[in-house]
C-alpha positions, 0 to 999 in steps of 0.5 A: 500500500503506498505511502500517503501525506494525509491532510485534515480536510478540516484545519488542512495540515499534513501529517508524516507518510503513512499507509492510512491517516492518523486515527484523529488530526491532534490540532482538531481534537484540541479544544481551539479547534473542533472535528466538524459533525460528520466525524474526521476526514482526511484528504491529499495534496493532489486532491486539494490541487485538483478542486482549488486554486490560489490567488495572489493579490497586492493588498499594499506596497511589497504584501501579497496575500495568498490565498485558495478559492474556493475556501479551503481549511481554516481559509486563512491567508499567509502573506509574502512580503517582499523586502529588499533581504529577501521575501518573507512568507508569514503563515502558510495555506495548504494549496500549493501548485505549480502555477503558485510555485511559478507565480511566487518565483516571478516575485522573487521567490521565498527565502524564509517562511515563518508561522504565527500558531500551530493552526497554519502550519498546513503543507510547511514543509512542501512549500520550503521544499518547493523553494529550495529547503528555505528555513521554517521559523517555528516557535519552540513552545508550539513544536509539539503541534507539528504533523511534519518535520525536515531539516529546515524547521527552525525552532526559536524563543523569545524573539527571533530576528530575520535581516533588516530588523524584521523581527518574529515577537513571541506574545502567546494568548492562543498558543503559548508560542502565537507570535506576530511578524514586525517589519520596520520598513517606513512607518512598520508594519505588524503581521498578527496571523489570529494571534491579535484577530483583526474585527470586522469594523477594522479598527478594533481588535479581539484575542481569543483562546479559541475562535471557532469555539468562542472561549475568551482569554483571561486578563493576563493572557490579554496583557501579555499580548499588550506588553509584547506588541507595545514597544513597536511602531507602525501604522498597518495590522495585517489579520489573517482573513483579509482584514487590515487596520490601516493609517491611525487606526493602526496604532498600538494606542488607537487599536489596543484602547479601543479593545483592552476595556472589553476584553479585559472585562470579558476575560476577568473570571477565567483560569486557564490551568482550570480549563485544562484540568476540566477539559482532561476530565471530559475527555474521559466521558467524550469520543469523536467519531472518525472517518478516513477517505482514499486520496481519489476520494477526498472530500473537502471544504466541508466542516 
């Protein structure tokens, strides 16, 4: 039976070479994420290939958001910034092809991939590949939520600087390691992935335990985000589903006094070690039903 990289239909990341996927995907099973109802489904890369394709479009200056139509996974977006060092892909999607491969290239290429939380780390190690082994900067704290690994993951902590000042700024809150992307150039700008969620009105932001399940973070998580984020200047937010803060609006005063009183007042009663201890307690009392798909078969986009 041949070997296969199996894909999580619903977060879409890849796990090691195997004859049959794993029984769950761990990144779903988490309580940040969730199996949808119908129990978990597995998928391939040549199967996504077939059903979806990528777009990148220029959203400011030397930033191209990448993304699949239609919708796939999580449907975040990752971002190539394009810097005089060379280009930087913040997060990643899962599709990857030729005509991306191509596209990306026709911009100058990659020469580092760096990831703000477990949730994006869908087909790392295929795109590092594709662009020569190009290293993978993975926070150390969230390591554990790997489902490939290669030689070129990087594992760092604290801070890690790329070239030009770019630097990659541990803030946890989501996942202990969720960090966010610094780039200086002109007045700067601050990649947040979800790990500072970008609302709907952009001007106004969120932090969150986990989205899809709505669990809030408590206070010293919410100011842990604060205090990381604080020192650094700039005037764009980059969200990782389309949504930006510009101008203003963007600033660390403007975007984190419009936020902090409501989510401070949201979060003041949680304790996340106590949500742990419960949540190892229900898991006595809880199954998730599986479900495994062949790769000519795969069913995706569905929840």
């Amino acid at each position: 039976m041949p070997l296969i990289h199996a894909i999580c239909a619903t977060c879409g990341v890849q796990y090691e070479a195997s004859e049959t996927p794993p029984e769950v995907c761990a990144i779903c099973a988490d309580d940040r994420q969730y199996i949808g109802a119908g129990g978990q489904r597995w998928t391939t890369l040549p199967a996504i290939n077939g059903q979806h394709r990528n777009i990148i479009e220029s959203v400011a200056p030397n930033v191209y958001a990448i993304y699949s139509t239609p919708p796939f996974g999580i449907n975040q977006r990752a971002h190539l910034l394009v810097t005089p060092g060379g280009n930087i892909l913040w997060d990643c999607i899962t599709n990857l092809d030729q005509s991306t491969i191509d596209l990306v290239n026709g911009l100058g290429g990659i020469r580092a991939i760096a990831l703000s939380h477990p949730h994006y780390f869908s087909t790392i190690v295929e795109w590092s590949a594709a662009f020569g082994d190009v290293p993978i900067y993975v926070n150390a704290l969230d390591a554990e939520w790997l489902g490939r690994r290669c030689d070129a993951i990087v594992e760092w902590t604290g801070e890690q600087e790329l070239w030009d000042g770019i630097r990659i700024i541990c803030c946890g809150g989501h996942f202990p390691g969720a960090s966010v992307l610094h780039w200086p150039a002109g007045k700067g700008s601050l990649f947040v992935g979800d790990t500072i969620q970008v609302a709907p009105n952009r001007k106004t932001v969120s932090f969150m335990y986990s989205y899809p399940n709505m669990i809030p973070l408590p206070k010293t998580a919410i100011l842990q985000i604060q205090a990381a984020v604080q020192p650094l200047d700039y005037d764009a937010m980059y969200g990782a589903f389309g949504l930006y803060i510009r101008g203003r609006s963007a600033s660390r005063h403007a975007v984190f006094r419009a936020a902090l009183p409501r989510d401070l007042s949201v979060g003041l009663g949680l304790n996340l070690p106590a949500c742990e201890e419960l949540k190892q307690e229900g898991k006595h009392h809880h199954t998730q039903r599986t479900h495994s798909v062949q790769p000519q078969e795969a069913d995706v986009g569905k929840p």
